[in-house]
C-alpha positions in Angstrom: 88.4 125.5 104.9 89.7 126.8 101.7 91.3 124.1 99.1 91.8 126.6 96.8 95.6 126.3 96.6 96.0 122.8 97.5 94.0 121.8 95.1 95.4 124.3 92.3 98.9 122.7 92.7 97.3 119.4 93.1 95.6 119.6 89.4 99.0 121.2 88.2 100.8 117.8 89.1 97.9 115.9 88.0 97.3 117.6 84.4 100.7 117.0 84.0 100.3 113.2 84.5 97.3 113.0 82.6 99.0 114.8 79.3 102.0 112.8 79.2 99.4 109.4 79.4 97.7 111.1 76.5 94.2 112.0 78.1 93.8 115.4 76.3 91.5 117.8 76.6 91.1 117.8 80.5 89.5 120.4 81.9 89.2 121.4 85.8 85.4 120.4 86.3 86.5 116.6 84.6 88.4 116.3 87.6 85.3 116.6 90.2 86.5 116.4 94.0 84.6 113.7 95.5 82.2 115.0 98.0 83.1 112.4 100.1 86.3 113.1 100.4 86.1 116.1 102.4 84.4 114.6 105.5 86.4 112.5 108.3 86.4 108.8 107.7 84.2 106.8 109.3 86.3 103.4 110.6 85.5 100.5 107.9 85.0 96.9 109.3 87.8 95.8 107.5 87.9 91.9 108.7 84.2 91.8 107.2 83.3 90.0 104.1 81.4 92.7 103.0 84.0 95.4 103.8 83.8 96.7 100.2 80.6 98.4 101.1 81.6 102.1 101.2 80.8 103.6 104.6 78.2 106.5 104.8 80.9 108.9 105.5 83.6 107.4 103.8 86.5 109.2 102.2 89.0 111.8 103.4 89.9 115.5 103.4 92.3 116.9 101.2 95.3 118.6 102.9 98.4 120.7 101.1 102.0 119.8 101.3 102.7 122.5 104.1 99.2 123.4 105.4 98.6 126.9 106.2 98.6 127.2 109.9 94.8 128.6 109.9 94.1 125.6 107.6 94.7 123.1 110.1 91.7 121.2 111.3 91.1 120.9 114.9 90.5 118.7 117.7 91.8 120.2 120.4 90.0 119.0 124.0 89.4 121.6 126.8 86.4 123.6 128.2 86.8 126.0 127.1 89.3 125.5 124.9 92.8 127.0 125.5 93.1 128.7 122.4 89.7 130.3 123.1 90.6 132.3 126.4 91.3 135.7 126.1 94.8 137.3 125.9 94.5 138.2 129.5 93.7 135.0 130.5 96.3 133.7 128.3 99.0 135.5 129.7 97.8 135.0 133.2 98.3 131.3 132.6 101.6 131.2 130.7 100.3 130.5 127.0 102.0 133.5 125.7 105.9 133.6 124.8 106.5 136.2 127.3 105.0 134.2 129.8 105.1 130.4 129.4 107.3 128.3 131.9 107.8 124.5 131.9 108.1 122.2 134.4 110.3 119.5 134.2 110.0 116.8 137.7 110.3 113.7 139.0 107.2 111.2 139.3 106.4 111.5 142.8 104.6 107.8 142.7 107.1 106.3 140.7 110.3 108.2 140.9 113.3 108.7 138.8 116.7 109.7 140.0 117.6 113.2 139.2 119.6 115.8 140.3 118.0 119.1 139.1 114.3 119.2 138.9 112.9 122.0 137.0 110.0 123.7 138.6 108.6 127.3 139.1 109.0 127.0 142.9 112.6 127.3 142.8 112.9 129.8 140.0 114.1 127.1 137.9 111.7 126.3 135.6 111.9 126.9 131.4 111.3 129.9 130.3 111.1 130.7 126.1 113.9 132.9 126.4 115.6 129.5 127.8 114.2 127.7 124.6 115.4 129.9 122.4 118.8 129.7 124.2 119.0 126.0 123.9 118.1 126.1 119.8 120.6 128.3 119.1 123.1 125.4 119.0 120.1 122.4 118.7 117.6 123.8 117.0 115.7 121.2 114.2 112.9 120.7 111.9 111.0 118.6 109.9 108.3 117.4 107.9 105.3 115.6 109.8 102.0 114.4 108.7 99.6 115.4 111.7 97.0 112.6 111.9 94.4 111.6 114.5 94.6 107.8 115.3 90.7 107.2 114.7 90.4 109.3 111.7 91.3 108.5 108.2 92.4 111.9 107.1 95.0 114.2 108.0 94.3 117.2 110.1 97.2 119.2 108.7 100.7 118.8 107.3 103.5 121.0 108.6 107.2 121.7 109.1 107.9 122.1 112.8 110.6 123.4 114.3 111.9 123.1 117.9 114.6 121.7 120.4 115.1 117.6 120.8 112.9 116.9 123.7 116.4 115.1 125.6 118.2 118.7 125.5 115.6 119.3 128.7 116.0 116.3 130.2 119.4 116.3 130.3 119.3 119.5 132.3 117.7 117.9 135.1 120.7 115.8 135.6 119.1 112.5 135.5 121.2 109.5 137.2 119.0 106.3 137.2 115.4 104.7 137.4 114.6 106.5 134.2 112.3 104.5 132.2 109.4 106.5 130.4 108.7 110.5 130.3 105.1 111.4 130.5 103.7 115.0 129.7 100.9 117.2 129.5 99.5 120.6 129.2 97.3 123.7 130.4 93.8 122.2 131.2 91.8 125.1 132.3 93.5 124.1 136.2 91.1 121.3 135.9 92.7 117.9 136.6 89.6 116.3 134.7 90.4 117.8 131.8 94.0 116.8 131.7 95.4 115.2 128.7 98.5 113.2 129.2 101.0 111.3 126.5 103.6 109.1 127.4 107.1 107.5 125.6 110.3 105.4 126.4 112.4 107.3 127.8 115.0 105.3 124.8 112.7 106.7 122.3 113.7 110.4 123.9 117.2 109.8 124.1 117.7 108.4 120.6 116.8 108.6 117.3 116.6 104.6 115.8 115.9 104.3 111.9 116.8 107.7 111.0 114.0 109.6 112.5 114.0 112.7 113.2 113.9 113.8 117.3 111.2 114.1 119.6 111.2 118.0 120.1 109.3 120.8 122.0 108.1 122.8 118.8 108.0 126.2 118.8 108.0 126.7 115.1 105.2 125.9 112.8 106.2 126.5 108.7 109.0 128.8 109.5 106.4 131.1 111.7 105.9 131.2 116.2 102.9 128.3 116.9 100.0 130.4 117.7 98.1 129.1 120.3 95.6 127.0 118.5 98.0 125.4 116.8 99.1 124.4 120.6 101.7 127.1 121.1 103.3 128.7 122.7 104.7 125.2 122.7 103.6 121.8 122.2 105.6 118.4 121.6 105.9 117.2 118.3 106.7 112.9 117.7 107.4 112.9 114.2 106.7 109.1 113.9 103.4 109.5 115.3 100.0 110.0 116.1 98.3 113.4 117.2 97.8 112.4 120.8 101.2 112.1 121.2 101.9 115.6 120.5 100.7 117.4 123.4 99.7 121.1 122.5 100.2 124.1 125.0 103.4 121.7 127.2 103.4 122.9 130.7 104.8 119.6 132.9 107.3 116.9 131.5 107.6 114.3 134.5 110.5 111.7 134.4 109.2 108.5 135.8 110.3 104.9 137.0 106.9 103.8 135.5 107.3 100.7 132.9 104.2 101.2 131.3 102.3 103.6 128.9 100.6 106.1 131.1 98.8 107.7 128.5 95.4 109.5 128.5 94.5 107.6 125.4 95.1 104.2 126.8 92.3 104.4 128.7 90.0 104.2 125.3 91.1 101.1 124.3 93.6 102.7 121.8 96.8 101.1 121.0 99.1 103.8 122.5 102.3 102.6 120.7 100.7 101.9 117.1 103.2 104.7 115.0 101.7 106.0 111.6 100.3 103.9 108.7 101.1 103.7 104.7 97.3 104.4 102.8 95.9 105.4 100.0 93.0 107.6 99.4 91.6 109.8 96.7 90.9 113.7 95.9 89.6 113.5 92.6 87.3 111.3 90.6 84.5 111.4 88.6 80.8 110.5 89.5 79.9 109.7 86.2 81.6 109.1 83.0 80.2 107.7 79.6 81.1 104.6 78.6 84.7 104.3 76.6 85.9 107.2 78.0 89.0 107.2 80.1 88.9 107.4 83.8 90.9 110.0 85.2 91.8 109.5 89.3 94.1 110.8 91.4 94.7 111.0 95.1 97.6 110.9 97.8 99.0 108.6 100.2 100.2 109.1 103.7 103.7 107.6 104.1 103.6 105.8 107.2 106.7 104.1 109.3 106.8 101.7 106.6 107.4 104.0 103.7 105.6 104.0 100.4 106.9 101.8 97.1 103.9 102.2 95.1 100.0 102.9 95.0 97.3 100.9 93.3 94.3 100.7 91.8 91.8 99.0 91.0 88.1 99.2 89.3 85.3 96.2 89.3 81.7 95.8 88.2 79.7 96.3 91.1 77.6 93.4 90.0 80.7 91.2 90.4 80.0 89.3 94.0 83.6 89.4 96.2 84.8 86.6 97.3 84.2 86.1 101.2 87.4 85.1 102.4 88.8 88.2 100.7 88.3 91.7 103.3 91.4 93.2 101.8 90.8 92.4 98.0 94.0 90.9 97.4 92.2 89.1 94.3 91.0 92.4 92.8 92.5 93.5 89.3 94.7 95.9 90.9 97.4 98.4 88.5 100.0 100.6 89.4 99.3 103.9 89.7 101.8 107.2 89.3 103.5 108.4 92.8 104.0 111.9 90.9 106.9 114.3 91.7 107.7 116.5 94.7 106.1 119.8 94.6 108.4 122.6 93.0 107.0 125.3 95.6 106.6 124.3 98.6 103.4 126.3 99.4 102.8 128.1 103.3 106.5 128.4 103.9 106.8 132.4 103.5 109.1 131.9 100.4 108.3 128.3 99.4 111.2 127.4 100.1 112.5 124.7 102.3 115.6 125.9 104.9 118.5 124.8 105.0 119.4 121.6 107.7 115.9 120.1 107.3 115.8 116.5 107.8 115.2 114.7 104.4 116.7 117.8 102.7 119.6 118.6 100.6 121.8 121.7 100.9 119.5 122.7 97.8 116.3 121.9 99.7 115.6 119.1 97.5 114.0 116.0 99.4 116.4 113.2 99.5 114.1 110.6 98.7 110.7 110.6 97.3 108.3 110.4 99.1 109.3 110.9 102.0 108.4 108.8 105.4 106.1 110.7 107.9 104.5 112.9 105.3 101.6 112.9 102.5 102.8 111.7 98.2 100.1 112.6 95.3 99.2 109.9 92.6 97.4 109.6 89.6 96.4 107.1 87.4 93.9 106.3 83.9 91.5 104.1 84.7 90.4 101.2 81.8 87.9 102.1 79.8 84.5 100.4 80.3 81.1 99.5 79.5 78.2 100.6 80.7 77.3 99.8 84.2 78.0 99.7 87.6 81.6 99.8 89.3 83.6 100.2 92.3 86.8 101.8 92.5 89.2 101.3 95.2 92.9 102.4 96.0 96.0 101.0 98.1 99.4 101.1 99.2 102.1 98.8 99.1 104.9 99.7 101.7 108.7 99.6 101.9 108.1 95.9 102.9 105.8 94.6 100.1 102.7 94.5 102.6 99.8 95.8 101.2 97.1 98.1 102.9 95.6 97.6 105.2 98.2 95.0 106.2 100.6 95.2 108.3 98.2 96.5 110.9 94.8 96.5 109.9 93.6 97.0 113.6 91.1 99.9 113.9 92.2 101.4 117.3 96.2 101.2 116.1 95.5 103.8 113.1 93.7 104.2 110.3 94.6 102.1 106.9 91.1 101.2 105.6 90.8 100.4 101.8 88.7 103.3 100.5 85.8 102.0 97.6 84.0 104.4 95.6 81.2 103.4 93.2 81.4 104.9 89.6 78.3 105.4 87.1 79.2 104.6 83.2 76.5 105.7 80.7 75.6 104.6 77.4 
């Protein structure tokens, strides 16, 4: 993957920071990217004592504001994968606009009451052209952070478009025992390879704490998904996890089922868990010589919470942690930066954001900063020190006042591990 532009508007915001703090004479190689953080995270223990030991893979990788479609990392499941058929193969199986149709039934097992099931039997399943239809008076979008629930880095950041997921249902005339929708998508005609997500079907209805719908995207930055990106269309949750948003949506079935049905339930995931507040860094150096400042800087992913600040903090590695201390609540930590919104908003065509986009102005200015559901950048100058040994770690602290990894620090409900990096100063 190329970082090139992320990381140029990144050390834009950043140099700016660093100026106005009075650290002069920065240069691009003083501001290293930690090798580290361009791998996937490895899961911390983070109710051990010793959870300050960095992982061997530790870290996370870098993302931009909007990430280039092509720039999004993937973990799609599927042999072969979807995306990979051919475009004959694609068409024959409906993963093209011109020939994707959408199912829309009643759980045979467990079944809900409707009147007008959607299917391709009957001639009456969705077509695009009937997508489209529906968005031209319900179309939305909206900033999302997509993150896998066992990884502790982002796999992309986007602005989706699409129609409210309940514009569908309601077409199918539902009258009662109407309790949870679960969906899935092409899976090679393999019903071993199917991957199902599941939600309340009040979640689908309604929007509670200002968040933005559950939709059937169609739209990804202001351009059609492709098909690796799970188009022709996929569903997007904005308040959470990846598994939740199905790629490549073929069957939505409306069910009498009071339980989560999903796919990823039966891995001992927490199904439910919506996204984390954490910190984690891009840039920081290896090595610096002693009384020399410290320059850091990173970004956090605003979870359901929201974001009030991020901290620092930096120890003597020689320095033995207290054991009844996993989330270093006693460590010296500072506040760092959150640093402005971006002024371009790079991989939308004219970096621009469009009009009616939830948590925008009419000027396309976010109405608070950061947002929830999407990725901040800090920075922060570092004490200066003497020679030795140290560990540097970051955190949030949400909306609430909890600090990371609390309020969840469960592994399977998402990651929020506290990241620590060990820093060299030299005589």
């Amino acid at each position: 993957m190329d970082h090139s532009r992320f990381l140029s508007e990144h050390f834009e915001l950043t140099r700016r920071y660093f100026l106005r703090a009075g650290v002069m004479g920065m240069t691009a190689s003083q501001l290293t990217v930690n090798a580290a953080a361009l791998t996937a995270a490895d899961e911390l223990a983070q109710a051990s004592p010793k959870a300050h030991t960095k992982p061997d893979k530790g870290g996370v990788r870098p993302d931009p504001y909007f990430t280039p479609a092509e720039d999004f990392r993937d973990v799609s499941r599927g042999k072969p994968l979807p995306h990979a058929l051919s475009d004959d193969q694609k068409t024959a199986v409906g993963l093209t606009r011109e020939t994707w149709q959408l199912e829309v039934i009643s759980d045979p097992d467990n079944p809900a009451k409707i009147g007008k099931p959607l299917t391709k039997a009957d001639g009456t399943a969705l077509d695009f052209k009937g997508l489209l239809k529906l968005s031209e008076t319900h179309a939305v979008r909206f900033p999302k952070v997509m993150t896998c629930l066992n990884l502790g880095c982002p796999l992309g950041m986007g602005l989706w478009e699409g129609v409210p997921l309940r514009e569908i249902i309601w077409l199918t005339k539902p009258r009662e025992n109407l309790r949870r929708v679960f969906y899935y998508g092409y899976h090679n005609d393999d019903p071993t390879q199917m991957f199902r997500s599941s939600l309340p079907i009040g979640r689908v209805l309604e929007d509670p704490f200002d968040l933005p719908p559950v939709i059937l995207c169609y739209k990804l930055n202001g351009e059609w998904l492709d098909c690796e990106r799970g188009g022709p269309v996929r569903v997007v949750v904005p308040e959470a996890y990846g598994f939740k948003s199905i790629k490549w949506l073929s069957h939505i079935v409306l069910t009498n089922l009071a339980h989560a049905n999903d796919t990823y339930a039966e891995q001992n995931n927490d199904v439910e868990s919506p996204l984390k507040t954490f910190a984690a860094t891009m840039t920081i150096p290896k090595e610096v010589k002693a009384g020399e400042a410290i320059m850091v800087s990173g970004y956090a992913q605003v979870g359901i919470s929201g974001l009030s600040k991020v901290q620092v903090s930096i120890e003597s590695s020689a320095v033995e942690r207290p054991e009844n201390d996993p989330y270093f609540t006693a460590a010296p930590w500072i506040d760092a930066e959150l640093l402005a919104a971006p002024q371009n908003w790079a991989a939308l065509s004219d970096g621009k954001i469009p009009q009616q986009t939830h948590g925008f102005d009419a000027a396309g200015a976010p109405k608070t900063w950061p947002l929830r559901l999407t990725n901040a950048h800090w920075a922060a100058v570092m004490p200066r020190l003497a020679a030795g040994e140290y560990t540097f770690r970051c955190r949030t602290i949400d909306e609430q006042g909890h600090a990371q990894p609390m309020p969840r620090p469960f592994r399977k409900s998402g990651h929020a591990a506290i990241e620590s990096i060990r820093i060299t100063v030299t005589e």
